[in-house]
Backbone and ligand atoms as CSV (ligand in chain L), in Angstrom:
chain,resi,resn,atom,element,x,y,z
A,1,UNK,N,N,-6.487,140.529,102.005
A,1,UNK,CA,C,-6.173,139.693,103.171
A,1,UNK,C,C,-4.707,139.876,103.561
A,2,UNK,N,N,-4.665,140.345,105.079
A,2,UNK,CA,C,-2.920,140.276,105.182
A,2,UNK,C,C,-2.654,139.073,106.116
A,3,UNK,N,N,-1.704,138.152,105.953
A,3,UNK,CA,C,-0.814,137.598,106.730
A,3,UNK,C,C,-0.303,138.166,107.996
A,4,UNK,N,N,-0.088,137.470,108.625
A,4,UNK,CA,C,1.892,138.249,109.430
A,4,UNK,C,C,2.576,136.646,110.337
A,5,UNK,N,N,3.513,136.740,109.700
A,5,UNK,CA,C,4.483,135.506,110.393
A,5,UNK,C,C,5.549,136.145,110.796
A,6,UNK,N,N,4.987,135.605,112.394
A,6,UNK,CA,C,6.071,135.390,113.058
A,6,UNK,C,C,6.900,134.078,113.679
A,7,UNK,N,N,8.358,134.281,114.156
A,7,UNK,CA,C,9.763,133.608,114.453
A,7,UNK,C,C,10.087,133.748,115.308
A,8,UNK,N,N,10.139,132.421,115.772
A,8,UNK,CA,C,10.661,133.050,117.084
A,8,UNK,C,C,12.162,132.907,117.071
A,9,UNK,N,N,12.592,132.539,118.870
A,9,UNK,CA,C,13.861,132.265,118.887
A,9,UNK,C,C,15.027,131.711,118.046
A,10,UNK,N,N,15.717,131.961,117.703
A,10,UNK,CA,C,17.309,131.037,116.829
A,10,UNK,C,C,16.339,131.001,115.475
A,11,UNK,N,N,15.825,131.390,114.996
A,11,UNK,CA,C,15.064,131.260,113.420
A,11,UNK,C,C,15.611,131.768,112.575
A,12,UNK,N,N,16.675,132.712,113.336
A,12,UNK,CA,C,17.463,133.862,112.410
A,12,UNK,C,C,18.812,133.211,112.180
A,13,UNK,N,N,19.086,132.283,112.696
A,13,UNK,CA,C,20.036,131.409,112.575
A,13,UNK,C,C,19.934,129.866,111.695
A,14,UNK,N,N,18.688,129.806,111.065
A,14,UNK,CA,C,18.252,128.976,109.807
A,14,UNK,C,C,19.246,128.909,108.403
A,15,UNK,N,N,20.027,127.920,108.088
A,15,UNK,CA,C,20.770,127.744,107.102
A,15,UNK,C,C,22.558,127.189,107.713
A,16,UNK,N,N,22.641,127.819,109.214
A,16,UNK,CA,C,23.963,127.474,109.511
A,16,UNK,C,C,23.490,126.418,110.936
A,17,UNK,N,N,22.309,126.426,111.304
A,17,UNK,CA,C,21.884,125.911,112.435
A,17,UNK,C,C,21.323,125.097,112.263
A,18,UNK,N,N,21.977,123.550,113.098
A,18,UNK,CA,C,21.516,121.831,112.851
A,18,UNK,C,C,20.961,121.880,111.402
A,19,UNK,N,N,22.137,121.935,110.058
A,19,UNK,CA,C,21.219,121.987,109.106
A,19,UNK,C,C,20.733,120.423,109.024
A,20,UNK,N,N,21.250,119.091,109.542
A,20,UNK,CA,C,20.578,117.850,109.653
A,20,UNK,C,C,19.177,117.936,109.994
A,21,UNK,N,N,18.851,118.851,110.767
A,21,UNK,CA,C,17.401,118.722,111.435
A,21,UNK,C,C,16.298,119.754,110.491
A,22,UNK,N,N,17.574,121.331,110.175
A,22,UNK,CA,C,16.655,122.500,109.842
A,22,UNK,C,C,16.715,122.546,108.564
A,23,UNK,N,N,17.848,122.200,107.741
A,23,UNK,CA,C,18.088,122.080,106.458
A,23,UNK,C,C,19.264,123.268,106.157
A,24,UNK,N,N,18.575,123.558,104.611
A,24,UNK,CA,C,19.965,125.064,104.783
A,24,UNK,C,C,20.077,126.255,104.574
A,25,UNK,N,N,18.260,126.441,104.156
A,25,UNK,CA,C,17.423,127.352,103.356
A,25,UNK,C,C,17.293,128.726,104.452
A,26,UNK,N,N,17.821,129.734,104.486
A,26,UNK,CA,C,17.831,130.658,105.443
A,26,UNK,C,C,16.520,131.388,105.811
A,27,UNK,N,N,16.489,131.846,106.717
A,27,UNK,CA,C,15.013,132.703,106.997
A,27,UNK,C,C,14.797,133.646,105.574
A,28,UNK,N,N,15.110,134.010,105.069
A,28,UNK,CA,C,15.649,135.499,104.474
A,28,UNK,C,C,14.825,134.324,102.888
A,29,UNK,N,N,15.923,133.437,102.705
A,29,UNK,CA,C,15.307,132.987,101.374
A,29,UNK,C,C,13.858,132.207,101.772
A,30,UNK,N,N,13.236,131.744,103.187
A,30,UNK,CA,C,11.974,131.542,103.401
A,30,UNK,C,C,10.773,132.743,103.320
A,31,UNK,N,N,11.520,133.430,103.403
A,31,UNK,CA,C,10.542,135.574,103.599
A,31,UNK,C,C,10.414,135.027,102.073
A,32,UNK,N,N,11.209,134.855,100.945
A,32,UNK,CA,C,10.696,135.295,99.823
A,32,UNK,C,C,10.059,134.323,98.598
A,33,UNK,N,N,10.404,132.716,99.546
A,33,UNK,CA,C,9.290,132.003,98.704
A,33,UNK,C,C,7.971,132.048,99.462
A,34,UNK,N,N,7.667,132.906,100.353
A,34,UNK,CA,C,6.747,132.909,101.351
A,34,UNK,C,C,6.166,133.960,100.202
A,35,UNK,N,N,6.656,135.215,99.955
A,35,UNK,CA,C,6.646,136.323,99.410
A,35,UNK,C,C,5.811,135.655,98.009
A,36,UNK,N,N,6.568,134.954,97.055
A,36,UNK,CA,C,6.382,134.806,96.308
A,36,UNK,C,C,4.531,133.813,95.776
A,37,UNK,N,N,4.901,132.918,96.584
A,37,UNK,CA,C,3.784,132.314,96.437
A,37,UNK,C,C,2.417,133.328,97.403
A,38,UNK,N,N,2.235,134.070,98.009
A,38,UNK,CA,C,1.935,134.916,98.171
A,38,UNK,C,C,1.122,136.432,97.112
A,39,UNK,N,N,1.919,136.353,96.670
A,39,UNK,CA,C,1.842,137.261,95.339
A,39,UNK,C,C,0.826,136.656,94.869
A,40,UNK,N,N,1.276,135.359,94.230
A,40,UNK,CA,C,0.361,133.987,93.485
A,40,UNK,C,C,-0.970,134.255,94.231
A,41,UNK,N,N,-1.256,134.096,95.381
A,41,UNK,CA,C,-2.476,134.441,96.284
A,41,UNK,C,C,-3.304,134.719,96.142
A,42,UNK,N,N,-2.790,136.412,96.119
A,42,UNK,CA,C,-2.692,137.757,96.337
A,42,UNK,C,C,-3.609,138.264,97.683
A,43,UNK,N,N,-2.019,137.890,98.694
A,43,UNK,CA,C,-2.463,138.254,100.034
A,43,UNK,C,C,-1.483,138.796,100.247
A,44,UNK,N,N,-1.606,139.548,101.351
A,44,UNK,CA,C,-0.039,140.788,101.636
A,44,UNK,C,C,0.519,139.750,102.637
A,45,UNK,N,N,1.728,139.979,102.824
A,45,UNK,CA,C,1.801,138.888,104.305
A,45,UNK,C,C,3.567,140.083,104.854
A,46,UNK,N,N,3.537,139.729,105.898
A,46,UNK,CA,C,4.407,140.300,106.898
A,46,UNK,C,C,4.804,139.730,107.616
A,47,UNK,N,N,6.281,139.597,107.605
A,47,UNK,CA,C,7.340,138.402,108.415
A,47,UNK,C,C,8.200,139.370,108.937
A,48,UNK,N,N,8.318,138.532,110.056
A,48,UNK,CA,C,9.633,139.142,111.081
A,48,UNK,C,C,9.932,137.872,112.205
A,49,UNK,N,N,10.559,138.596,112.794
A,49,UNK,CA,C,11.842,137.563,113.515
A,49,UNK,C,C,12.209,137.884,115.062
A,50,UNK,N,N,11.876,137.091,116.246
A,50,UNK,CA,C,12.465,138.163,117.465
A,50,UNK,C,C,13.257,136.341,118.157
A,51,UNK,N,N,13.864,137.299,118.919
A,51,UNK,CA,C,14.679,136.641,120.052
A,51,UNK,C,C,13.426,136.619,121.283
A,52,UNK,N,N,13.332,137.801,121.544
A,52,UNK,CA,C,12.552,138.025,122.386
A,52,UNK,C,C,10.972,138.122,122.657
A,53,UNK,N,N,10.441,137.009,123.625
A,53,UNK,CA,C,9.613,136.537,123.957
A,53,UNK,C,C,8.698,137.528,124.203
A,54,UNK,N,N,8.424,138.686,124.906
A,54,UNK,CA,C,8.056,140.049,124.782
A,54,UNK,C,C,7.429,140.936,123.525
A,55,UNK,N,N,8.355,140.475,122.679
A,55,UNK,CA,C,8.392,141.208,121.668
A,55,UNK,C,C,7.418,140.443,120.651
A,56,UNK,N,N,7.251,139.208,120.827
A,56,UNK,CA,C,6.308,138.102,120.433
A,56,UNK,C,C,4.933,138.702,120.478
A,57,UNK,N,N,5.134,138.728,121.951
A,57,UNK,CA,C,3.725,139.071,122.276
A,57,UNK,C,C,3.094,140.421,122.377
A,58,UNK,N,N,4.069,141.087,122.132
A,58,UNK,CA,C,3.331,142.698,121.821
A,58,UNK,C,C,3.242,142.868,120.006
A,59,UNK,N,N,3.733,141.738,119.292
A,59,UNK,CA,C,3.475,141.766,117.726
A,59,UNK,C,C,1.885,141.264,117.822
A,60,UNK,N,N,1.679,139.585,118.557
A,60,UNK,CA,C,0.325,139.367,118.284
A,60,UNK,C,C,-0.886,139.893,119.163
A,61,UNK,N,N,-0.621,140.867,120.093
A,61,UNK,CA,C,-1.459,142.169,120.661
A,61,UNK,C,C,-1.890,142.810,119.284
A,62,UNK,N,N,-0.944,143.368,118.625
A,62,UNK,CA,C,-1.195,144.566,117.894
A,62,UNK,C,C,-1.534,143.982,116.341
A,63,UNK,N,N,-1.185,142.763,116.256
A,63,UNK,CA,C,-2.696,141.982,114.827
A,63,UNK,C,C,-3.607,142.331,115.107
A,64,UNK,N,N,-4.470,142.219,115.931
A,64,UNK,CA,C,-5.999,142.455,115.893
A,64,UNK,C,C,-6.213,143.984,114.884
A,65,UNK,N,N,-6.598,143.647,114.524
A,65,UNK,CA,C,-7.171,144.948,113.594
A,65,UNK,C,C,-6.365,144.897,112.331
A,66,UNK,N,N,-5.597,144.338,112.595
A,66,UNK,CA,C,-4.540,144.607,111.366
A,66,UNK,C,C,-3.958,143.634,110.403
A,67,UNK,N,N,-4.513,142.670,111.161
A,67,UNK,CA,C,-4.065,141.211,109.751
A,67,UNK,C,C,-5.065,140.595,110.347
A,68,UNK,N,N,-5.397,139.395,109.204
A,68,UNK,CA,C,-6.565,138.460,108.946
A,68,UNK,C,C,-6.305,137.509,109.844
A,69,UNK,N,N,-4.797,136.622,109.808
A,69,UNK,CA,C,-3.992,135.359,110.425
A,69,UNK,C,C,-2.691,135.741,110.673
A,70,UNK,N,N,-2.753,135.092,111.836
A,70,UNK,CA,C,-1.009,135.052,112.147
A,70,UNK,C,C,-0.533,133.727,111.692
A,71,UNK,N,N,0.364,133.398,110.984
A,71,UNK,CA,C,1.477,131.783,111.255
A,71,UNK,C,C,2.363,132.395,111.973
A,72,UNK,N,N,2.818,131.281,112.780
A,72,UNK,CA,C,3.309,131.368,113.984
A,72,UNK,C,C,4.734,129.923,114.102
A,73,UNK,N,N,5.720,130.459,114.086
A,73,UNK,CA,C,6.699,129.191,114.302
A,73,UNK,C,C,7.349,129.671,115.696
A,74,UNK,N,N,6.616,129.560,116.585
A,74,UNK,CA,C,7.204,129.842,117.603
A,74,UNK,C,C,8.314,129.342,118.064
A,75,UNK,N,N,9.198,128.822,117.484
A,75,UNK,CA,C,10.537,128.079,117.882
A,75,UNK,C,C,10.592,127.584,119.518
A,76,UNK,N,N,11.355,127.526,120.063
A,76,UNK,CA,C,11.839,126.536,121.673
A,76,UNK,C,C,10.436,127.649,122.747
A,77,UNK,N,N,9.999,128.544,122.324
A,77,UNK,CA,C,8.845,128.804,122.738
A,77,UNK,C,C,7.515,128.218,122.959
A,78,UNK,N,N,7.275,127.351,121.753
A,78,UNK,CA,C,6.635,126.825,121.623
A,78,UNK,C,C,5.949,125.617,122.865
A,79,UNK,N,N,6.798,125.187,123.302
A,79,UNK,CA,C,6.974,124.585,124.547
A,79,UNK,C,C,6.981,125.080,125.831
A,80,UNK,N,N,7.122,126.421,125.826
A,80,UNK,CA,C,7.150,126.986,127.401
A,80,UNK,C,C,6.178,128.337,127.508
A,81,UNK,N,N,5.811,129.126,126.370
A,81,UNK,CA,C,5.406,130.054,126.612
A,81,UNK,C,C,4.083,130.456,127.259
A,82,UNK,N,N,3.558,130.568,127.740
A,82,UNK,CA,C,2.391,130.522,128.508
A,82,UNK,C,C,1.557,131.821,127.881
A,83,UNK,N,N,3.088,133.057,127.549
A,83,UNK,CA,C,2.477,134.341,127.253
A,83,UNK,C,C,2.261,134.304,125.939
A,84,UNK,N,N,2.580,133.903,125.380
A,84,UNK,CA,C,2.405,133.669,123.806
A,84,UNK,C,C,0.634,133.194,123.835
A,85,UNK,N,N,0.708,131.797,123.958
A,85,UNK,CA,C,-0.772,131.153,124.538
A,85,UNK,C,C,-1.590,132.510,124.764
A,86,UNK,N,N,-1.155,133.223,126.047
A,86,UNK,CA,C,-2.363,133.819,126.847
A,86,UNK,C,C,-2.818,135.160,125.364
A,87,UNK,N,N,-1.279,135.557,124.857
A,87,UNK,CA,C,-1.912,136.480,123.912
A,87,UNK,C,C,-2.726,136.597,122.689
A,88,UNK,N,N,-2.148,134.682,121.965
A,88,UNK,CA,C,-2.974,134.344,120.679
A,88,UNK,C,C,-4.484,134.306,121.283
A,89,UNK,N,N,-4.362,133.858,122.775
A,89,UNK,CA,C,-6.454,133.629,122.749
A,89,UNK,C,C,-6.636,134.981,122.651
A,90,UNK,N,N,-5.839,136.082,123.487
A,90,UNK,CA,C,-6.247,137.396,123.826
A,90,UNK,C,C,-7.238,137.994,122.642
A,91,UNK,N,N,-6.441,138.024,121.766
A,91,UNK,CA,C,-6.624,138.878,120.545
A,91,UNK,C,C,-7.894,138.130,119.836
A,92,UNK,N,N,-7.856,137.101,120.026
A,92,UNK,CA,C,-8.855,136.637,118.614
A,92,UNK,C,C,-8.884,136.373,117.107
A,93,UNK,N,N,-7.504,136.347,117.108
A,93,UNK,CA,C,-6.657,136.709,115.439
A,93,UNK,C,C,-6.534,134.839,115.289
A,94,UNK,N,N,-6.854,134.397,114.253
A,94,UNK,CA,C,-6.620,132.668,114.195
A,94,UNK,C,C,-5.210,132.997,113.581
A,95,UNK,N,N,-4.314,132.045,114.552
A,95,UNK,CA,C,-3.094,131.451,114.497
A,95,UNK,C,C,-3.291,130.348,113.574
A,96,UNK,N,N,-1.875,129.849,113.061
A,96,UNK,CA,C,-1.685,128.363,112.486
A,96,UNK,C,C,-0.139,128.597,112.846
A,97,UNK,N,N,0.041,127.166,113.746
A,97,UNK,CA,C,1.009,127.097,114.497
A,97,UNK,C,C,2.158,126.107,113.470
A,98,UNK,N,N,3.307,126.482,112.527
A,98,UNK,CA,C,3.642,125.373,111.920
A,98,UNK,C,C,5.723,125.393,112.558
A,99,UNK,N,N,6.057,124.236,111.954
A,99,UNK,CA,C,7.795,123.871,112.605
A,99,UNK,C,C,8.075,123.147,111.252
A,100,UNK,N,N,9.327,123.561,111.167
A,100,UNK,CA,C,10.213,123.140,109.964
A,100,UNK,C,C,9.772,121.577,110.441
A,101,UNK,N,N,10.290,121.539,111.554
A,101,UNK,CA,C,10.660,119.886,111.994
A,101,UNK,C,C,9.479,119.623,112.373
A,102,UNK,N,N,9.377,117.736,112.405
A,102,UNK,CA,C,8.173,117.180,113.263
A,102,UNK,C,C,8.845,116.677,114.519
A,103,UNK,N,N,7.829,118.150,115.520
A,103,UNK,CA,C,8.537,117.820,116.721
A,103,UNK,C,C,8.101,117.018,117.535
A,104,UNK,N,N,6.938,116.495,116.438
A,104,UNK,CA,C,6.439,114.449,117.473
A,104,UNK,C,C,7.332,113.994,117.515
A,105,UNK,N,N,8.370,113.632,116.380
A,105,UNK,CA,C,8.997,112.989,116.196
A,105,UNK,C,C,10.619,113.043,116.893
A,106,UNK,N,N,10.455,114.001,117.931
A,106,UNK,CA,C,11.667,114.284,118.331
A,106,UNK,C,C,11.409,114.189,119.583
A,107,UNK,N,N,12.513,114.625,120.415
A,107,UNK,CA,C,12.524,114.407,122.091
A,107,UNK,C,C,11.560,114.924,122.670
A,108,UNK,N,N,10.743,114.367,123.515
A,108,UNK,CA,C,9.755,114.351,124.189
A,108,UNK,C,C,8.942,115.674,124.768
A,109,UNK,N,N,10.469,116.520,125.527
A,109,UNK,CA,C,10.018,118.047,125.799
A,109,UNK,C,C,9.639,118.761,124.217
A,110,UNK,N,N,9.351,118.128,123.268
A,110,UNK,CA,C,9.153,118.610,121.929
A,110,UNK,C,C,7.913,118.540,121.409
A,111,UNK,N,N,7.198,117.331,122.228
A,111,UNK,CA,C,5.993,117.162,121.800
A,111,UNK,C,C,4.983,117.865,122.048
A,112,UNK,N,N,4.969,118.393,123.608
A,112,UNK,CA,C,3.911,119.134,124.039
A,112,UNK,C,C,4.336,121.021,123.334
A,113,UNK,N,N,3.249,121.421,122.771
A,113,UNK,CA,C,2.580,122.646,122.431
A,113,UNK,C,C,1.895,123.207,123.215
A,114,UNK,N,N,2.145,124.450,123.766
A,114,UNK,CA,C,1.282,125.338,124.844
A,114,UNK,C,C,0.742,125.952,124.278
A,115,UNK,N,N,0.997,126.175,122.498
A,115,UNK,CA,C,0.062,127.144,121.838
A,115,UNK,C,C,-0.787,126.366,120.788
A,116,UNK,N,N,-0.711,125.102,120.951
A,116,UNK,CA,C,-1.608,124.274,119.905
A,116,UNK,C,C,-2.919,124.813,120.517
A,117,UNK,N,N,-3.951,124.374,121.683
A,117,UNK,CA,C,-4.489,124.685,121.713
A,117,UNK,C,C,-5.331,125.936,121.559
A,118,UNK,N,N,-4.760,127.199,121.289
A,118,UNK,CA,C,-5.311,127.925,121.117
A,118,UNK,C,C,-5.189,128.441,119.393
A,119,UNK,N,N,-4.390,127.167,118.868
A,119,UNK,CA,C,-4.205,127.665,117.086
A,119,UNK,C,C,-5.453,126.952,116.678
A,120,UNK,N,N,-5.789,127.193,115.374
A,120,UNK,CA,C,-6.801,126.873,114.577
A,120,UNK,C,C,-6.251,125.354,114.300
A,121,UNK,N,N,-4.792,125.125,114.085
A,121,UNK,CA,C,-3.660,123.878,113.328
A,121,UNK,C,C,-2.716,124.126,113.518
A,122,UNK,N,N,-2.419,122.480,113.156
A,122,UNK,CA,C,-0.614,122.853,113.273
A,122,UNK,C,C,-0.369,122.186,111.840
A,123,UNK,N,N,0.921,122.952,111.342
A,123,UNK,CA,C,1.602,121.910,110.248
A,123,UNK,C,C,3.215,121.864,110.955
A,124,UNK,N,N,3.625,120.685,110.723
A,124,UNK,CA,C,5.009,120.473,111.263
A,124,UNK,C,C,5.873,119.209,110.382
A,125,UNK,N,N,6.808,119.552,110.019
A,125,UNK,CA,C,7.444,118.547,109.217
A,125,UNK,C,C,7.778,118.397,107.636
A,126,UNK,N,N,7.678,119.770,107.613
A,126,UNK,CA,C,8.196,119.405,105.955
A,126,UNK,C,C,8.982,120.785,105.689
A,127,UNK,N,N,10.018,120.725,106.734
A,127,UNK,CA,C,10.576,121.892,106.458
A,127,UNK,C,C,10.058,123.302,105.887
A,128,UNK,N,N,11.198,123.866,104.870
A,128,UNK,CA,C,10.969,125.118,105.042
A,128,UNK,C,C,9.005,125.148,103.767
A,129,UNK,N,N,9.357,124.139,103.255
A,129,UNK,CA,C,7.712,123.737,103.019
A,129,UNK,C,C,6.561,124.520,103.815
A,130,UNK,N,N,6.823,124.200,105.701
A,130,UNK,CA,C,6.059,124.170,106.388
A,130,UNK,C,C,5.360,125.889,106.534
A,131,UNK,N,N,6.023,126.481,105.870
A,131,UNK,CA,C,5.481,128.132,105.747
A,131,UNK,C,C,4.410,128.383,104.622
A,132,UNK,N,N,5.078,127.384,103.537
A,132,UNK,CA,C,4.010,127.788,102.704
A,132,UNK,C,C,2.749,126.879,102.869
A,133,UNK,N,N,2.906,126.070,103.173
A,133,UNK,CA,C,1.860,125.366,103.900
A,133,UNK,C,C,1.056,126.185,104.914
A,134,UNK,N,N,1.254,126.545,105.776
A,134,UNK,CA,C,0.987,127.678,106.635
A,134,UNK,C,C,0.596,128.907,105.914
A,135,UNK,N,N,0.782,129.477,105.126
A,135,UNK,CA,C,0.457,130.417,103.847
A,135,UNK,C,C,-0.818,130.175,103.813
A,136,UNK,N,N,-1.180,128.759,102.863
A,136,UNK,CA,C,-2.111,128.481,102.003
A,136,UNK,C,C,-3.087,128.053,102.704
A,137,UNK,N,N,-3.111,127.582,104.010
A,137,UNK,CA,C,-4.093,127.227,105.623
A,137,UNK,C,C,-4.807,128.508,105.721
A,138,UNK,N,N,-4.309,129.212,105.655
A,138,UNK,CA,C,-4.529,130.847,106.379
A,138,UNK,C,C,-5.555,131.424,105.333
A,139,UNK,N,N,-5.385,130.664,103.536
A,139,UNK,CA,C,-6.579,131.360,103.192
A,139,UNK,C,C,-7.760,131.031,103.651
A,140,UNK,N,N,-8.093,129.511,104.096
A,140,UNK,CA,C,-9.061,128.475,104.878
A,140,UNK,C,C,-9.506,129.262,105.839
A,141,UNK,N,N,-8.751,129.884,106.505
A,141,UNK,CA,C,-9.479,129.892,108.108
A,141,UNK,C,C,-9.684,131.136,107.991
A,142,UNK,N,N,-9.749,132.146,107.145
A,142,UNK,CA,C,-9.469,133.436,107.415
A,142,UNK,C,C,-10.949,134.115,107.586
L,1,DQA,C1,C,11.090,124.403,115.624
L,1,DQA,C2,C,10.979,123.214,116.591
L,1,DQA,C3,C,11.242,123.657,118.020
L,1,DQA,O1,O,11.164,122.537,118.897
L,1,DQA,C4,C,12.632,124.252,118.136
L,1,DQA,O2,O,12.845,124.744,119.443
L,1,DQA,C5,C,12.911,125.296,117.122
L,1,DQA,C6,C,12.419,125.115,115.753
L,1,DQA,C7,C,10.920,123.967,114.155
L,1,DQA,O3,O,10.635,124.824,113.335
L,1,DQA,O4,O,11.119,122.788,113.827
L,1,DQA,O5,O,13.616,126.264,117.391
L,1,DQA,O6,O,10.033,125.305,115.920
């Protein structure tokens, strides 16, 4: 079974960014308790990181065939992307949509998800938790 998680926007900036909200745990040390418990699994999984919204969506184009599940932290995307949305239905690959933060619990443009509906779930709120959580979902739905 392979994974692939993707990041979106400012994710690469995890450990120096609002650590009040994000904490302090960097992307880099999330790749490898992701990695690790993983192993534990024994599912392959594949993480990466874009700025760019584009680049999002030509990663979950090219899952189909090639991984089981995507997790998906679509960062400030999450809220606006339409193309993201249009590509997770495209493909047919089950998403699980998860956020360090619970963005119920935060300002309002935070609440609505354009890609909930087309994920299998969401997990949100337990920080950098929220990956491996997202990990262990993905054997469920796969
Ligand atoms: C986030 C929540 C989003 O609202 C925000 O834009 C992010 C991070 C999270 O993981 O809590 O960049 O996806």
């Amino acid at each position: 079974m392979k994974v692939l998680f993707l990041n979106g926007p400012n994710l690469n900036l995890l450990g120096t960014r609002e650590p009040e909200i994000y904490g302090r745990t960097t992307l880099a040390d999330i790749s490898s308790q992701v990695r690790d418990r993983a192993a534990q699994l024994k599912v392959a999984v594949e993480f990466r990181q874009s700025n760019q919204e584009g680049e999002l969506v030509s990663w979950i184009q090219e899952a189909k065939g090639n991984f089981d599940v995507i997790v998906i932290n679509a960062a400030a995307y999450t809220h606006t992307s339409v193309a993201l949305r249009d590509a997770i239905s495209a493909t047919g690959v089950p998403a699980i949509e998860i956020h360090l933060s619970n963005i119920h619990a935060r300002e309002d443009f935070r609440h609505k998800s354009l890609i909930a509906p087309v994920c299998r779930g969401q997990i949100c709120g337990f920080g950098a938790k929220s990956y491996i959580l997202g990990l262990e979902a993905s054997v469920y739905v796969k």
